[in-house]
VEXGUKOL-602483 format. One record per residue (C-alpha): residue in one letter; y, x, z. Coordinates in steps of 0.25 Angstrom, whole numbers, plus 5000, padded with zeros to 4 digits. Last residue first. Layout:
% VEXGUKOL-602483
AYXZ;...
//
This chain:
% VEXGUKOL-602483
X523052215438;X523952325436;X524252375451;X525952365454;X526352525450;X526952615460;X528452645459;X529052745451;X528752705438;X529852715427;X529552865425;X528052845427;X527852945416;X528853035409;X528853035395;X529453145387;X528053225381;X528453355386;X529153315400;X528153225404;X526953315400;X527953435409;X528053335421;X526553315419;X526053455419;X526953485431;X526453395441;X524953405437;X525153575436;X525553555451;X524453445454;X523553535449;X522253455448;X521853515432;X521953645437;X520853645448;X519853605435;X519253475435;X518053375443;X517253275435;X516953135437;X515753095430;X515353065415;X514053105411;X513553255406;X514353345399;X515153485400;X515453455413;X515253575419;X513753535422;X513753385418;X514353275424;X515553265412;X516753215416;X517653125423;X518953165427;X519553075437;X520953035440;X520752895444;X519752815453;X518552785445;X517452695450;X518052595434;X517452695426;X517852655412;X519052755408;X518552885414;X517252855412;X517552855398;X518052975398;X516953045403;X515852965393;X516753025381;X516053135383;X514653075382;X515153015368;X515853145363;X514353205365;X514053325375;X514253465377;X513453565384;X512053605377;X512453525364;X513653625362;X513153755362;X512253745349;X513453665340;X514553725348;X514253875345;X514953885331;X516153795337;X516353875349;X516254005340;X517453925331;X518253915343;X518353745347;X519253675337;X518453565332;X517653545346;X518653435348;X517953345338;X516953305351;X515753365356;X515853335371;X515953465383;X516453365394;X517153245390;X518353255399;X518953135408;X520153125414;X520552995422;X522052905426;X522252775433;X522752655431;X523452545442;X524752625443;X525352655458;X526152775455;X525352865462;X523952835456;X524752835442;X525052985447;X524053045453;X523152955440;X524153055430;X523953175437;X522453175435;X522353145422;X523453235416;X522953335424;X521753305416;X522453305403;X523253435407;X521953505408;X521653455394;X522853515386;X522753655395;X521253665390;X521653635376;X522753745378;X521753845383;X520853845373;X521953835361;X522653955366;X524053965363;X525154035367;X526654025374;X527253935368;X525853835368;X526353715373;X526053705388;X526253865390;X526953885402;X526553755409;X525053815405;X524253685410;X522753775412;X521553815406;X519953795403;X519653705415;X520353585406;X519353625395;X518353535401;X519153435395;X520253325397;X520353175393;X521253065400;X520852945405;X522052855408;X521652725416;X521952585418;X521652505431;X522252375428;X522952385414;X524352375413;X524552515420;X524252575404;X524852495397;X526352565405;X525552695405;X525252715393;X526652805389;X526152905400;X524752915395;X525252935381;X526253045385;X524953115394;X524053095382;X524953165372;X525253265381;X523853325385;X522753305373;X523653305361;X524853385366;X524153495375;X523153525363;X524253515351;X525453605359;X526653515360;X527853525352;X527953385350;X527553365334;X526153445341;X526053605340;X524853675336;X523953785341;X522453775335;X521953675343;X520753685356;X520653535356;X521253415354;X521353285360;X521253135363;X520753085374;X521853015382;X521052895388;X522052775389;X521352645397;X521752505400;X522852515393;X523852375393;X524952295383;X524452345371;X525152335357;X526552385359;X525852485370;X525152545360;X526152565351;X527152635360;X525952715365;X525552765352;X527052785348;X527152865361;X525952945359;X526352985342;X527753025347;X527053125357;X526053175347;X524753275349;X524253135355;X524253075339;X524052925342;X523752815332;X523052685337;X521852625335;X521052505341;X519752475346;X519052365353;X517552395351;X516652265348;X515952325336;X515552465346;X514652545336;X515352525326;X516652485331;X516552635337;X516452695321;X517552605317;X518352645328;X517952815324;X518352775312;X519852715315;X520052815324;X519852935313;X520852835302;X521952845314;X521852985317;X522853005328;X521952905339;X522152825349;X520952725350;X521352595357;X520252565363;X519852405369;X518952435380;X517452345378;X516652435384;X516152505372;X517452515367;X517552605380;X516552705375;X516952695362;X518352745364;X517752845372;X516752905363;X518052925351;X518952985361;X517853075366;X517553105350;X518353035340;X519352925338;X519852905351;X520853025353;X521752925363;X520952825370;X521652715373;X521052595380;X521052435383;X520152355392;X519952205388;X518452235391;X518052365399;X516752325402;X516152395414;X515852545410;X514552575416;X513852585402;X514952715399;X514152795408;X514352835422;X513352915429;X512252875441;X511853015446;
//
């Protein structure tokens, strides 16, 4: 089988990107990946002085990259908008915004906004930023939001009852709420930009079983057996990122794809399109997850846009 690989990327010269969580693992591999194609990044990250490493260390290897850094916190809904107030003073189009940053499997904690850490950092933070984007966003002719989920999707379920916590806490089960919503995230989102006539599209992508900073707070018995499990199924950040990346480079994709890994359950292997679990295409729990995301963050998308969009060109 003929796979794609980041070498079949056409050069993506004059193209601008986002990528949220850039300064390390898959955040860190994509970034890269599209500097190497010529993609201007803006690399969004809460760690200012970590970002600014991790460029230096891409510039090493990539002298001609185009990066930039901006300060996000996702965990925070004052901390998106001031990024997206700032970045639209400064750049008039967005080409592509990959939501990729996250956390995983945390201790219980609350965010300044009353929001459980997993769901708010990987889930609500991305959905206000997407929606605050858009107007850059449908500059650019054919744009795309890529957004990240994980295996860990199949794991659970959107518990309207329990969104935030009140009613108990299991870190396992929160994190696979938090990515389940991305991918619905994903696929509700292109329904909707289809519909409305936009000019962009929207992807998900997951990385498959990757070795990233992630793994910090996996159960100390996963952590003791990682080291001898963990060459047998997983892969590097670098052939996790390569799903992502796809997303954002492959010019034969439609809209509303997952792209994972080919290999058996799609722990690793190359980047193809990937089929999900039955929960993540209810359009019922679509519909009410994105009335209740609009509600809890305060931002209602499309609200000024009730006829279809002109095609950008």
């Amino acid at each position: 089988m003929n796979f794609w690989s980041l070498s079949k990327a056409k050069n993506k010269e004059g193209k601008i990107a986002i990528v949220t969580g850039a300064n390390v693992g898959i955040g860190y591999e994509t970034t890269k990946g599209l500097a190497s194609v010529g993609v201007k990044v803006i690399m969004a990250c809460r760690d200012l002085s970590k970002a600014e490493s991790a460029k230096q260390k891409i510039l090493q290897s990539i002298p001609e990259a185009l990066l930039e850094l901006m300060e996000i916190d996702l965990a925070s809904l004052s901390s998106v908008r001031s990024f997206a107030k700032d970045y639209k003073a400064k750049f008039d189009k967005l080409d592509i915004l990959v939501n990729n940053a996250g956390v995983m499997m945390t201790p219980f904690q609350k965010t300044e906004d009353g929001l459980e850490l997993q769901m708010a950092a990987n889930y609500f933070g991305h959905f206000l930023l997407t929606g605050l984007l858009i107007p850059v966003l449908e500059k650019s002719f054919r744009s795309r939001v890529v957004s990240l989920s994980s295996l860990a999707h199949r794991w659970g379920d959107i518990h309207f009852d329990n969104l935030n916590a009140e009613k108990g806490y299991d870190r396992r089960q929160f994190y696979a709420q938090s990515k389940l919503a991305c991918l619905i995230f994903a696929y509700h989102l292109d329904k909707k930009l289809v519909k409305k006539g936009y000019d962009m599209h929207s992807y998900a992508a997951h990385p498959g079983v990757s070795k990233t900073n992630l793994m910090r707070n996996l159960p100390k018995w996963a952590k003791f057996l990682s080291p001898v499990l963990m060459p047998f199924f997983s892969q590097s950040a670098e052939k996790g990122a390569l799903p992502t990346l796809r997303a954002c480079l492959d010019d034969t994709l439609n809209g509303a794809e997952y792209i994972g890994p080919s290999g058996k359950k799609q722990y690793k292997g190359h980047p193809v399109i990937v089929d999900s679990d039955y929960n993540s295409k209810d359009k019922h729990k679509a519909k009410k997850l994105w009335k209740l995301s609009e509600e809890i963050v305060n931002f209602k998308y499309f609200k000024n846009n009730d006829e279809p969009k002109a095609q950008a060109s």
